[in-house]
DOBAVEX-990392 format. One record per atom (N, C-alpha, C): residue in one letter; x, y, z. Coordinates in steps of 0.2 Angstrom, whole numbers, plus 5000, padded with zeros to 4 digits. Layout:
BEGIN
AXYZ/...
***
This chain:
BEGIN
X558253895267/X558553945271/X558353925278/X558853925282/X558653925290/X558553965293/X557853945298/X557554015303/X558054045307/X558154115306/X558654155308/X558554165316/X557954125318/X557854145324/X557854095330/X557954115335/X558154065341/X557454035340/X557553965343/X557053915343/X556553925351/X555953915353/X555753945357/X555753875362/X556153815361/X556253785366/X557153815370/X557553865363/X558153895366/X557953945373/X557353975368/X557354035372/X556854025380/X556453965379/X556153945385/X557053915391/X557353895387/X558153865390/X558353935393/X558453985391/X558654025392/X558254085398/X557554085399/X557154115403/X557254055409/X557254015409/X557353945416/X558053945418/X558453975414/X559253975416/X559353905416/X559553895411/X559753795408/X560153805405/X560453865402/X560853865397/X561653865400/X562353835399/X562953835399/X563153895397/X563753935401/X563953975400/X564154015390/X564353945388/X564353955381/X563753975377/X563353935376/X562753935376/X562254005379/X562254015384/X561954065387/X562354145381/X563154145382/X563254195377/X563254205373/X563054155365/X562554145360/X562054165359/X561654145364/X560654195366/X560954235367/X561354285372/X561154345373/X561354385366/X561854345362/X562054385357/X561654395351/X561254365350/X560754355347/X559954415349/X559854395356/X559454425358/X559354505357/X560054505359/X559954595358/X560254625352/X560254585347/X560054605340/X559454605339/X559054565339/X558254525337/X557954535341/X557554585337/X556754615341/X556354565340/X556354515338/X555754465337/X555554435343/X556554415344/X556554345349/X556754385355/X556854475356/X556854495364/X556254505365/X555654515360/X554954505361/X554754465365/X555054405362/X554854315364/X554954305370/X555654325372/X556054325379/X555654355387/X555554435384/X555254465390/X554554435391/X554054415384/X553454385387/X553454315389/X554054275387/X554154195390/X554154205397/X554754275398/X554954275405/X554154295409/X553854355408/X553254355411/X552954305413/X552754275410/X552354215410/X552854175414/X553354145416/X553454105418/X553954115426/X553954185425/X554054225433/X553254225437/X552854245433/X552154245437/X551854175438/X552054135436/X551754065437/X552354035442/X553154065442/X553454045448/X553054075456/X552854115454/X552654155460/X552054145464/X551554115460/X551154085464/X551254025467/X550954045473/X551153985481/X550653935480/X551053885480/X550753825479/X550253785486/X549853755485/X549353735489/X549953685492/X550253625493/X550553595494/X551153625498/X551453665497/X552053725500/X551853735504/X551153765508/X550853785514/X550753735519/X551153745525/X551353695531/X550553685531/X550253625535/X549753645538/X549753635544/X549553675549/X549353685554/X548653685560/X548953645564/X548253625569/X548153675574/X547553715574/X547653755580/X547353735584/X547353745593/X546853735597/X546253745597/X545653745601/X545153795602/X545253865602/X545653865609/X545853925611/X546153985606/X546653945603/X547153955595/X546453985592/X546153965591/X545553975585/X545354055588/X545054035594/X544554095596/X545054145597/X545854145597/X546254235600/X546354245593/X546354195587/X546354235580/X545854255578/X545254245579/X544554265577/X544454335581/X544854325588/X544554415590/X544954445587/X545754435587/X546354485584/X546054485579/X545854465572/X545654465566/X544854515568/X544654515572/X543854555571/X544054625575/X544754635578/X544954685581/X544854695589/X544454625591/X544554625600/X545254635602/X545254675607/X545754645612/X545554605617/X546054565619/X546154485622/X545854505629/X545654465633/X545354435639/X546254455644/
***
């Protein structure tokens, strides 16, 4: 007997948005019959919305600032007003 249930490489296809129009309307149809695999879905999608969301080390320009640059973010951050 075949597992009645979406495979968890479909349902990883389906949380990433990979799947073709066709394709995608067989998951949902499935999905929202099957507490198993809307289970599967909501917690694939957690996990792999919160891993989109963190900012990557590499992303962040980097940025050289002067001396001067350094010391008016040091008062503005410690709550001086400027000279």
């Amino acid at each position: 007997m075949a597992d009645p249930h979406l495979s968890d490489e479909t349902l990883a296809a389906l949380v990433e948005q990979r799947l073709d129009q066709s394709a995608l309307a067989k998951v949902h149809a499935h999905v929202d019959v099957c507490p198993s695999c809307h289970e599967l879905v909501v917690s694939m999608a957690g996990s792999y919305f919160a891993e989109q969301a963190k900012p990557r080390k590499d992303s962040l320009p980097h940025v050289q600032l002067t001396d001067r640059e350094n010391e008016v973010l040091l008062r503005v951050a410690k709550g001086f007003t400027l000279p």
